[in-house]
Structure formats: C-alpha cells, structure tokens
C-alpha positions, 0 to 999 in steps of 0.5 A: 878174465878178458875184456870179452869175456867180462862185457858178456857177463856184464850183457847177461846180468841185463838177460837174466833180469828179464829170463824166468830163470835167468838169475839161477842160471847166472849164478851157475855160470858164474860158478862155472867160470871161477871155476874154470879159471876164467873170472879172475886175472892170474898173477904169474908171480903165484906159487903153483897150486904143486906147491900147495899139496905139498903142504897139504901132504906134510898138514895130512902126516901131522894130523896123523902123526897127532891122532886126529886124522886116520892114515888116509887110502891112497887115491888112484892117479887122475886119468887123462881121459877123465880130465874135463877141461883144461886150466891154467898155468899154475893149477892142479887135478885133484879127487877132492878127498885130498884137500879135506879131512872130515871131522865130528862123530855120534857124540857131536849129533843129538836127534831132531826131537831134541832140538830146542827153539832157544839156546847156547849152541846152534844145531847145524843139520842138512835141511834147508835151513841154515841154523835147525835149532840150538842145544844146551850140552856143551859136551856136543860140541864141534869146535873149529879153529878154522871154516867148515863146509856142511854137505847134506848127504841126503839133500845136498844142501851145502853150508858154510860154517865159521862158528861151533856147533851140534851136529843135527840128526844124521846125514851130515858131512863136515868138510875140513879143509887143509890149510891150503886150501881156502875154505869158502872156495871149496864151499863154492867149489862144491856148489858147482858141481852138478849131483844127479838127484838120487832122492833120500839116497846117498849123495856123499859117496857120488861127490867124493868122486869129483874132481877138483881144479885147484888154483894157487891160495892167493888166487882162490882168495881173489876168486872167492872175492869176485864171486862174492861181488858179482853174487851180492849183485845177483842177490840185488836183482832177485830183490829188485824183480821180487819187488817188481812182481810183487807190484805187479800182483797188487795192482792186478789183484786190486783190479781183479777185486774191483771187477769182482765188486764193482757194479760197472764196467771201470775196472774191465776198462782197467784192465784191457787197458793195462793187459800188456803190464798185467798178464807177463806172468802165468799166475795172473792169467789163471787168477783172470780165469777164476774172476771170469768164472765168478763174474759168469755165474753171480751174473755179471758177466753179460747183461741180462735181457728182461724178456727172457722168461725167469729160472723158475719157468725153467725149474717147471719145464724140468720137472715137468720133463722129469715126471713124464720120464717116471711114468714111462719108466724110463728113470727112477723117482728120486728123493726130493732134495733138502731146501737150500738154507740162507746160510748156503748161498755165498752170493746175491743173484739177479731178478729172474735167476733161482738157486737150486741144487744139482740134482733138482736140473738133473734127470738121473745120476749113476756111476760105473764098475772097476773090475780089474783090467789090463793094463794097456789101452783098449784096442780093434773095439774092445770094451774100456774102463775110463780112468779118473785122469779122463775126466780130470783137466777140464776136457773129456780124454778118451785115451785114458783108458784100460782094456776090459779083459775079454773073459769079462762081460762089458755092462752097456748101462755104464758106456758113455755118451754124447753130451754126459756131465761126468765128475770125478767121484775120487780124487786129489783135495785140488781135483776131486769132482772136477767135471767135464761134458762129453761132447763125443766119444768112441762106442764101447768106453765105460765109466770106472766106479770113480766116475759119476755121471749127471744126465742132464736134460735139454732145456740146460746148457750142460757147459753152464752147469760144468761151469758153475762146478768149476767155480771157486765156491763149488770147489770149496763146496766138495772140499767141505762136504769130500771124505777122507783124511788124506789131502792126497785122496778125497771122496765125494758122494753122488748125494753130495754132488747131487746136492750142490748148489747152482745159480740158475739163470734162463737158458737163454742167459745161459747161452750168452754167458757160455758163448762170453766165457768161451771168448774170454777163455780164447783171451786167456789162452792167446794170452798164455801163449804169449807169455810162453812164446816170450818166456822162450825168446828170453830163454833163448837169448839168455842161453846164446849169452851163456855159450858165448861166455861159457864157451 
C-alpha cells in the first residue's frame, strides 16, 4: 500500500462515520483493495503465486489418487478480455473452482425439523445465523483437518468454519481449500464478489464462474491480517455510532414524552432548542409527526378560546342538518349508532369538546364498483375506476386509475367529488382505512369497491376529521375491529368506520388546530429535507474518497 493510498483510507474512516452507509461501503472497499493487491506492501523475495498451483495440482492428484476428490474437468484458459484489472508481480488469474475442492454429502445434512436448541454438535446451515442448531448423531459429522468457507447457494451467506459439523438442510456449499491457499483469504475473497441476487434461486453455479487474483501464501497471510485489523476498526465505529444514536433516540423519545405529558410548553421548548441534535435522523422526524398529531386531537396542541360555542351546539347543527336532508329525500335515514362505552375513550378531552363516533359528524357514506377494467389509465375523458393506491399516502392522486371499458355503462353516483373524505376499505395492517380529502379531481373518476366515501358536512373541517383518522389510536382502532387473517390484507367495514370514535371540538378550534398542524407538518417537512440534502453531501464526499482511493 502507498503512503497516498494509506492517508486516503485513513480520511475515509472519518467520512464513513458520518455517511449513512459509510461503514458498509468502507468495508467493501477495503475488501476491494486487498483484493486488487493494494493493501499490503509485496515482498518481492515471496515465491510467486505459479509455484502455488503447482502445489495445488500435485495436492489435486493425491486427493484423486487416495479416493477423495473425483478427477476434476479441465477449466477452460482465462481469456485476455475477460482479465479485470491488472496484479502485481507475483500474482495469478485462476476460476475459483481451482483452488478448492468441496466436501460433505446427504449423510452429513439432517432437515431443519430435526435441528435441537441444545447439543454436541453444531448444525451450520446457509441462514443468517452462524450456529442454526446442534445435532446428537455423530454419524453426521463433517470432520475438517483444516478451515472451511460455507457458501449458501440460495442466500449467499458465507461463513468461516474451523470446527466439525452437521450440515443443515440443503443449499449449502462447503469450500475446501488446497493448502495453498489460505483459507480465510478465500472466505474474504468470496465476500468481495459482487452476486446479482437471484432470490431463492441458485447462486453456486454463478460464483463458480468468478475469477480468482491469488497472491503468494505469505502474502495472503499478511493481507488476511490487515484485513482483520482495519475490520475490527470498522466493528469499533459501528458500536460507537450505534452508541450515538441509540442516545440520541432516548433523549428524543423522553422529550416526545414529555411533550405528550406535559401540561406546559417546557418540553416544545425543549425541543426547538435542541432541533439541530435531534432531527439528524428521519425516524425522529416521523415520531414528531405522530406526537403533533396526538397533541392536535387530546387538545393540546392550540390554546382553546373560551367563547367558542361547545361541540354539543355543533352535534345539534348537524343533526339538525341531517333531518332537513331526509326529509327532502336527499339521503337515507340511518341507524343510530351505539353509545360510545368508558372503556372506548383512550383520553381525557377538554371542556366544551365531545366524543362521538364518525357517522354521527357524517351525512352519508357509500362505496364504489369494480367491474373488471383495462389496464392502462383512463384517457380523452373516458370513465376511470380509482384504485386503492389513490387514496393510500395521505394525498388523493388521481392518476391511480384504471380505464372503464367502453361496452360498460359508468354509474355517475359512484364518481368523486370536491371535498369527499375517502378511505380505503381494504388493504395492508399499516394502510387499511388510511384516508384522504378531495380537494379537486377530473370528472368522471369513480371510487372502486375498495374505496368508502364520508360525506361530510360544512359546519366540519373535513381535514380535522382526516386527521384524527390518521392518529395512532385510530390505526389501533381498525387494527382491532379490520378482518381477515393476513397482515398483508385487511378488511374494514363501512359500520366500522363509521363507528369510529372522534374527539370533537367547535369548528373554530378546528380551524386553529388545522392551520398549527399545517405549520408544524412544513417544519417536518424542511426538516426531512435537510436531513436528505445532508445525507447526500455525506454520500458525496464518501464516494469522492472511495474513487480517489479505489482508482
């Protein structure tokens, strides 16, 4: 390694504490120089890596000749062209297969069922973890007189092994190497290579055809040591920044509970003071946005005005509103709606605000048709179908669409409007009723039968009421009450939305909070976006070490 090249390094160890994946990156790059021949100094007096396959072919016909290797294939001449980068004096191109023989068979592997928690002898296996269980038979077991490398040809987890063992379920590669090559080289070695991801599929075949730039032995001892050295280093600052944020996420959670609790302003104090220390990271960000919300609708978040008229003179005005609507037939007259029980209030409210459920502050709810449609988007004022992603993110997006087929006549009672409140009746354990307000859309987009619709009425702010159906206790709320047995699709009946209970406040109160929550969510906003700007300039400079030291 030169003195340039080793100052560069040095420099990225700083950059990468601070980049988001720095770590990551310098420990590919560390592999990446070792294995370029750039992170060790040679020693010219090393025999050259030609007399190590030398060895290596005279180890192969032993092996052979003793009955425990089969007479491997012939492996075709490494092309000029297929050459990457040039070594150092000393080295050689080989195809990996020629400096390892595999070992272990069926007899050596028992199935996953059959793995104990205790043992005498541990189960390797290509999952995550290193140790997958342990097994009593010891007639299962893979006795090594040297260190293996495990490679998972399904999940491409490699593992250094220098102990006997059972070999866990299938998929699992045990490299053998000659003896000269060293054997936690190769396992570094093979942690370089870069393996598209085929998912389940096959890996083995696609890492067998790699190329392999093997140094002499003493040197891929020196190299195995440095790598080691500066890995531990990197394990160091992984703890230390773990230690970092996990402060961070403490002192911030204790101020986000403090706010929550707290009858005064001390802890907002708090945290505007501290913003620069707290918001570095997007997690706290998004758990300010929950505590704005929670704070929004147990009425804390504004100061209440004791002239405005109480909730229950708004409950009147709606259902006022609401008869004079029946009687000129204009919506059905629904059911009354149970009472709301003790035990379904998760908080105290102010003076002057009510709990009531969804349906008692709407006029009418209703839900679309899916008749099966094209599957591009609607175009030249054709009729649409809104798919479940339109009302899904917290903003209404019109563009998730499908085309209406022209043989089938659209329904003009299902198309949306101007100001609905729409949820989404089926969907993920995280989205299902996630709801949005319309505040303007193309004619002719009609809701799908996973879509509900709440008319509201105007004596509400419509975004209150998303707002409180986007609060945690609300999620907790449909998780409860949604069908279905997959996390992955839930269902949420009308009656249960409707159902829901709101913290009501006058409407002027609901102004106020609106408009705060509007600010507040700016903040957040400016806020993400400098931790994104922030994340990229470290990205940047981590990547202009990585080409200065790489290239």
């Amino acid at each position: 390694m030169t003195e340039a090249t080793r100052n560069l390094l040095e420099q990225h160890f700083d950059t990468a504490f601070a980049a988001p994946d720095g770590i990551a990156k310098l420990r590919e790059l560390i592999l990446t120089l070792a294995m370029q021949g750039r992170l060790v100094e040679q020693d010219p007096s090393d025999p050259p890596a030609s007399e190590l396959l030398k060895e290596i072919q005279a180890e192969k016909q032993r092996l052979v000749k003793a009955g425990k290797i089969k007479k491997p294939k012939p492996l075709p001449p490494i092309k000029p062209e297929e050459v990457p980068y040039e070594l150092p004096k000393g080295w050689e191109w080989v195809r990996l297969p020629e400096v390892y023989f595999g070992i272990g068979n069926k007899q050596n592997q028992i199935q996953k069922k059959d793995y104990l928690e205790r043992g005498l002898f541990p189960v390797i296996d290509q999952g995550k973890n290193f140790i997958a269980g342990y097994c009593n038979d010891n007639e299962r077991i893979v006795k090594i007189d040297r260190p293996v490398v495990i490679f998972g040809d399904h999940t491409k987890k490699i593992k250094y092994v220098e102990f006997d063992f059972v070999i866990g379920a299938e998929g699992v590669k045990i490299l053998c190497p000659y003896h000269a090559v060293f054997t936690k080289f190769l396992y570094f070695l093979i942690q370089s290579f870069d393996l598209t991801d085929r998912g389940y599929a096959r890996h083995f075949k696609v890492l067998n055809e790699k190329l392999v730039p093997l140094p002499p032995f003493s040197e891929q001892q020196c190299i195995v040591a440095r790598i080691d050295q500066l890995m531990a280093r990197c394990d160091t600052l992984e703890t230390l920044r773990k230690e970092r944020e996990e402060k961070r996420f403490a002192i911030h959670a204790a101020a986000i509970n403090q706010l929550l609790d707290a009858p005064d302003g001390s802890a907002w104090n708090f945290i505007q003071q501290h913003f620069g220390e707290l918001y570095t990271v997007k997690e706290n960000v998004a758990e300010l946005r929950k505590a704005i919300l929670q704070l929004a609708v147990t009425g804390r978040l504004v100061p209440q005005n004791p002239d405005d008229p109480p909730a229950s003179e708004l409950l009147k005005e709606i259902k006022a509103e609401k008869q004079r609507l029946v009687k000129a037939g204009k919506i059905k007259k629904s059911k009354p709606l149970p009472p709301i029980k003790p035990e379904e209030v998760p908080f105290e409210l102010p003076q002057g605000w009510e709990w009531v459920r969804l349906g008692d502050v709407s006029f009418s709810n209703d839900s679309g048709w899916s008749p099966q449609c094209l599957r591009e988007k609607r175009s030249n004022g054709q009729w649409g179908i809104l798919k479940v992603s339109a009302v899904t993110w917290g903003k209404f997006n019109p563009d998730e669409n499908k085309a209406l087929p022209s043989d089938k006549d659209p329904r003009p009672e299902c198309e949306v409007k101007a100001g609905d409140f729409l949820l989404s009746r089926a969907n993920t354990d995280e989205l299902v009723a996630r709801s949005v307000i319309v505040e303007e859309t193309p004619e002719k987009l009609m809701m799908s039968d996973k879509i509900v619709r709440f008319r509201l009425p105007k004596s509400m702010n419509s975004h209150f009421i998303n707002i409180v159906n986007g609060t945690e206790f609300s999620r907790s709320y449909y998780i409860t009450n949604a069908s279905g047995t997959s996390s992955s699709m839930k269902n949420v009946s009308r009656q249960v939305m409707a159902e829901l209970p709101i913290p009501l406040p006058s409407l002027p109160e609901q102004h106020r909070i609106v408009a705060k929550i509007d600010q507040l969510m700016a903040l957040c906003d400016t806020l993400e976006k400098q931790i994104n700007a922030a994340t990229s300039k470290q990205t940047e400079m981590l990547n202009a070490v990585m080409a200065r030291v790489g290239g």
